[in-house]
C-alpha positions as CSV (number, residue, x, y, z in Angstrom):
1,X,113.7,79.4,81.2
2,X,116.5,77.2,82.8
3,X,117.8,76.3,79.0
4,X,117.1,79.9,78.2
5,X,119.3,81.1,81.2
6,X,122.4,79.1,80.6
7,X,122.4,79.9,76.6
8,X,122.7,83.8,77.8
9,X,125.5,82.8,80.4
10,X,127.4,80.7,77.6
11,X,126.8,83.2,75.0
12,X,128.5,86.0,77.3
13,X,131.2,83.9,78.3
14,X,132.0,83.4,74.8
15,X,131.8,87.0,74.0
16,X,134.1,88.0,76.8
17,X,136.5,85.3,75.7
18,X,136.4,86.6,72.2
19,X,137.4,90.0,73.6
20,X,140.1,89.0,75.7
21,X,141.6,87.2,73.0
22,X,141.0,90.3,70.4
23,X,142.5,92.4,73.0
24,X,145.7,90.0,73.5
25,X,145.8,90.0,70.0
26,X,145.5,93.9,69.4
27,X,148.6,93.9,72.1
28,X,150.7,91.4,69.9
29,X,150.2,93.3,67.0
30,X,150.9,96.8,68.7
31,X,154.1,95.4,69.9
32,X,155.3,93.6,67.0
33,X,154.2,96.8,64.7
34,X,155.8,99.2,67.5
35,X,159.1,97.3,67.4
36,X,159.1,96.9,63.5
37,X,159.5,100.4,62.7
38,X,162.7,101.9,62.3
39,X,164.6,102.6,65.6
40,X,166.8,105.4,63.7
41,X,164.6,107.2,61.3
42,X,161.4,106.7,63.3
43,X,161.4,105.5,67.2
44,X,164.7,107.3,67.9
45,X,164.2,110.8,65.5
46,X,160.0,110.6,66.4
47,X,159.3,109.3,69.5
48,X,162.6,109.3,72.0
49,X,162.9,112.9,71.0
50,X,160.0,113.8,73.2
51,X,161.1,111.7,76.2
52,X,163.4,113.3,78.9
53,X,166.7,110.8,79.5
54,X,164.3,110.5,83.0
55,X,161.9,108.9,81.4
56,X,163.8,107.3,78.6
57,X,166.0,105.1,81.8
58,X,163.0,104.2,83.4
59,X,161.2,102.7,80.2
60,X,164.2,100.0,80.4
61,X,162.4,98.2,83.0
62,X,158.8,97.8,81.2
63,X,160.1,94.7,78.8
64,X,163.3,93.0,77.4
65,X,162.5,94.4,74.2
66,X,162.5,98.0,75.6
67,X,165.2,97.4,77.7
68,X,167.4,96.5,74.7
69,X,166.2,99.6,72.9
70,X,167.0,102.1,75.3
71,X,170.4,100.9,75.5
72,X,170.7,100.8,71.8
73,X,169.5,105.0,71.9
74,X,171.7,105.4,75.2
75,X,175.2,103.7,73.1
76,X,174.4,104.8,70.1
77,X,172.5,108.0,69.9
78,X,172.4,110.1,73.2
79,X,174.4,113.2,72.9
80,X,173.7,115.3,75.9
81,X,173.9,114.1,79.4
82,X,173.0,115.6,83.0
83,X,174.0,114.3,85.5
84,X,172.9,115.1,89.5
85,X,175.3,114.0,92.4
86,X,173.3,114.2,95.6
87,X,173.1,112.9,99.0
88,X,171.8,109.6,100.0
89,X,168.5,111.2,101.6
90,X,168.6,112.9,98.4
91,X,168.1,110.1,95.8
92,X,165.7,111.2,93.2
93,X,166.7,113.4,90.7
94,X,164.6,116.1,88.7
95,X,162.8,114.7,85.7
96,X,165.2,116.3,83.0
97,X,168.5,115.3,85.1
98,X,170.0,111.5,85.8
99,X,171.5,110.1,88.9
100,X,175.3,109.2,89.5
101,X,174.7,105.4,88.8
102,X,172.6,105.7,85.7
103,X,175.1,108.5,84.7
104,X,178.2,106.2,84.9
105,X,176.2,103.2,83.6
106,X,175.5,105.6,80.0
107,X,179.4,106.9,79.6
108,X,180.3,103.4,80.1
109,X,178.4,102.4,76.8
110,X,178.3,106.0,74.8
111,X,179.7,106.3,71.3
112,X,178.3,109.7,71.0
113,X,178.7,111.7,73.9
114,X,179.2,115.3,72.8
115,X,177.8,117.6,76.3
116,X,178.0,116.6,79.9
117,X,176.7,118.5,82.8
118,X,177.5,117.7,86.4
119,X,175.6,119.3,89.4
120,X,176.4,118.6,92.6
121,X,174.3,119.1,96.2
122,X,177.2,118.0,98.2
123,X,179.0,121.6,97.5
124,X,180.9,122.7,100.9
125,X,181.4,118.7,101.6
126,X,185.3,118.3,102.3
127,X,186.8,115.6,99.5
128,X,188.2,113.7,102.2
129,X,184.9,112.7,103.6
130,X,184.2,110.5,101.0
131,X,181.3,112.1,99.2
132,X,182.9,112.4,95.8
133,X,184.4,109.5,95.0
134,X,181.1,109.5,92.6
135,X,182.3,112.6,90.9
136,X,185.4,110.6,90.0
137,X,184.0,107.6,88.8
138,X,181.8,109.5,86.6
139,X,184.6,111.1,85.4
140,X,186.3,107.5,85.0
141,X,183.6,106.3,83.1
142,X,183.9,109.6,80.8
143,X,187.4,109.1,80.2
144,X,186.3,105.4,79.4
145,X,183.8,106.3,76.6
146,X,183.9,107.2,72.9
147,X,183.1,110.3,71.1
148,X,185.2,113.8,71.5
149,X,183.4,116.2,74.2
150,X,182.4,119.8,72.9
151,X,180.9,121.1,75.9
152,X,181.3,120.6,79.3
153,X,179.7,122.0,82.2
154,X,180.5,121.5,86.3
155,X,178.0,122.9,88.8
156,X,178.7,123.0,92.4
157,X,181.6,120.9,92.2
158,X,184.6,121.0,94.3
159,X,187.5,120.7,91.4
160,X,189.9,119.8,93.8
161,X,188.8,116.4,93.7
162,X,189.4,115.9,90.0
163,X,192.6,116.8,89.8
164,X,194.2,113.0,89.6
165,X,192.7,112.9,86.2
166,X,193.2,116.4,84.6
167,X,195.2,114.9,81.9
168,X,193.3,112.4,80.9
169,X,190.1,114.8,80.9
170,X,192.5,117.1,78.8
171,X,192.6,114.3,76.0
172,X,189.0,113.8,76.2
173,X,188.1,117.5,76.0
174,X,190.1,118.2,73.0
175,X,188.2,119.3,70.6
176,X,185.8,121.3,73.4
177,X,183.9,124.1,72.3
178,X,182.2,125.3,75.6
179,X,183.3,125.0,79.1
180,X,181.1,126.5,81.7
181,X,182.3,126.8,85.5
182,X,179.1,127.7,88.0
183,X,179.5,127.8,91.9
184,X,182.4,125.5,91.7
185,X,185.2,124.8,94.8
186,X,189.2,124.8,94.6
187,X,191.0,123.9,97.2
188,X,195.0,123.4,97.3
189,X,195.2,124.5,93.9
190,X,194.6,127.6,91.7
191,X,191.7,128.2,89.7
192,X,194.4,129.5,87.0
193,X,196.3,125.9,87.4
194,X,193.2,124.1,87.1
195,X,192.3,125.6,83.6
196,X,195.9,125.4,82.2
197,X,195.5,121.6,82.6
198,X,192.2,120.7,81.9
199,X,192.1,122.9,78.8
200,X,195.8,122.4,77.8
201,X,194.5,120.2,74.6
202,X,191.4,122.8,73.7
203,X,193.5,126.1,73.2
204,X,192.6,126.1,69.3
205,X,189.0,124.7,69.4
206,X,187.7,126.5,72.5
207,X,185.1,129.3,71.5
208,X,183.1,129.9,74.8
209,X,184.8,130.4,78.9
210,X,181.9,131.2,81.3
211,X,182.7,131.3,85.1
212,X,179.7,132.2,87.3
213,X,179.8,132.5,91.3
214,X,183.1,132.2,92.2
215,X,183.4,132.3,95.7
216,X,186.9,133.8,95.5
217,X,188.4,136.9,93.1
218,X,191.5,135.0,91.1
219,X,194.9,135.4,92.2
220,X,196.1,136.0,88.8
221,X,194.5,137.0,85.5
222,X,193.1,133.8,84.3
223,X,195.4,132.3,80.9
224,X,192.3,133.1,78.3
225,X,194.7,135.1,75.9
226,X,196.5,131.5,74.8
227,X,193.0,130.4,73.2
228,X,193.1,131.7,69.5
229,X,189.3,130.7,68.8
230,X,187.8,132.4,72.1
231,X,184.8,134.5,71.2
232,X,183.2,134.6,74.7
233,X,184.6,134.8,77.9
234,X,183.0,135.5,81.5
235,X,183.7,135.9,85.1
236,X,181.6,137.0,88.3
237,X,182.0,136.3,91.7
C-alpha cells in the first residue's frame, strides 16, 4: 500500500509538471505566433482598431515587446488624438481620451498626426496661475511633430494662453480642413484676432468653422469671407 501510495504521488507530480511545462510552452508559442504576424496588415488594421488610445497606452507596460509595439502604432500609425487637461485631484481620464503627459509624450514621436482634440477642466482658471503651462507644452510638442493637421478642435480652453505660438500653429495647421471652437476663453485679445492668426495659412484649405458656446457676442463680424473653400460655418453663444 506504501509502494502503491508513493507511485500515485509520483505519477501526479509528473502529470502536473507535464502541464506546467505544456502550459509555459503554449505561452511561448502564443507570444512568438502573436508577435510574428504582421504589425501593419494584421495587429495594427485587426486588433489595435478595436482598442481605445486608453487602453492601447496602458498595454505598454505588460512586456518589452508590447511596449515597443505600441510605440511603433503611436509613431507611426495613430491619426487621431484626445487629449484631457485636468486638475491634479482630477488625474484619470475617460477611457476614449488621454492625459496631458501621455498626450505630449505621442506628438513628440507622431509621423501621422492628422486630428487633435484638447479638452480642458481648468476653464475659468486665470493663465497666470500656472494651470496651463500644460496646454502649451502640448502645443510645443504639436509644433514638434510630423504630419500636416486637418482638424483641430479646443474645448474649454482659455486661447489667451496660446497666443506666443499662433504662428507656429499657423504653419502646422496649414493644410486644416476643420477647426472647431466649444466653450473656449479669450482674454486681452479678440476672438476675430485670434482666428486671423491661427488660420492665416488655412484660408484655401479650410472647409468647416464651428464655434459653440461663446460666452461673449463678437465685437466684429468674424473674417470667414477670406476662406475661398468654406462650406460650413457656425456660431452660438
Amino acid at each position: 500500500m506504501q509502494v502503491r501510495g508513493e507511485t500515485s504521488r509520483w505519477l501526479l507530480a509528473l502529470s502536473l509538471g507535464s502541464a506546467r511545462a505544456l502550459t509555459s510552452h503554449a505561452s511561448s508559442l502564443m507570444a512568438a505566433t502573436f508577435f510574428h504576424l504582421p504589425a501593419q496588415d494584421v495587429l495594427f488594421s485587426r486588433i489595435f482598431s478595436y482598442l481605445g488610445l486608453l487602453d492601447i497606452w496602458r498595454l505598454r507596460s505588460v512586456s518589452t515587446q508590447l511596449h515597443s509595439l505600441c510605440w511603433d502604432y503611436f509613431s507611426n500609425v495613430c491619426s487621431s488624438l484626445i487629449v484631457t487637461i485636468s486638475s491634479e485631484q482630477d488625474s484619470s481620464p475617460p477611457p476614449n481620451m488621454l492625459g496631458l503627459g501621455a498626450g505630449i509624450a505621442i506628438l513628440k514621436t507622431s509621423m501621422k498626426m492628422q486630428s487633435l482634440e484638447i479638452v480642458s477642466s481648468l476653464a475659468g482658471v486665470e493663465p497666470s496661475s500656472g494651470s496651463y503651462p500644460g496646454f502649451r507644452k502640448l502645443l510645443g510638442a504639436l509644433l514638434n511633430s510630423d504630419g500636416a493637421l486637418k482638424r483641430l478642435c479646443f474645448s474649454s480652453i482659455d486661447l489667451s494662453s496660446a497666443v506666443p505660438l499662433l504662428e507656429g500653429l499657423s504653419v502646422k495647421c496649414q493644410e486644416l480642413k476643420e477647426l472647431e471652437l466649444c466653450s473656449v476663453v479669450v482674454e486681452h485679445v479678440s476672438m476675430q484676432w485670434i482666428l486671423a492668426q491661427l488660420l492665416r495659412h488655412s484660408k484655401q484649405s479650410l472647409l468647416k468653422l464651428s464655434i459653440k458656446n461663446l460666452a461673449f457676442s463678437p465685437s466684429q463680424p468674424l473674417p470667414v469671407e477670406s476662406f475661398s473653400g468654406l462650406r460650413y460655418f457656425s456660431v452660438s453663444i
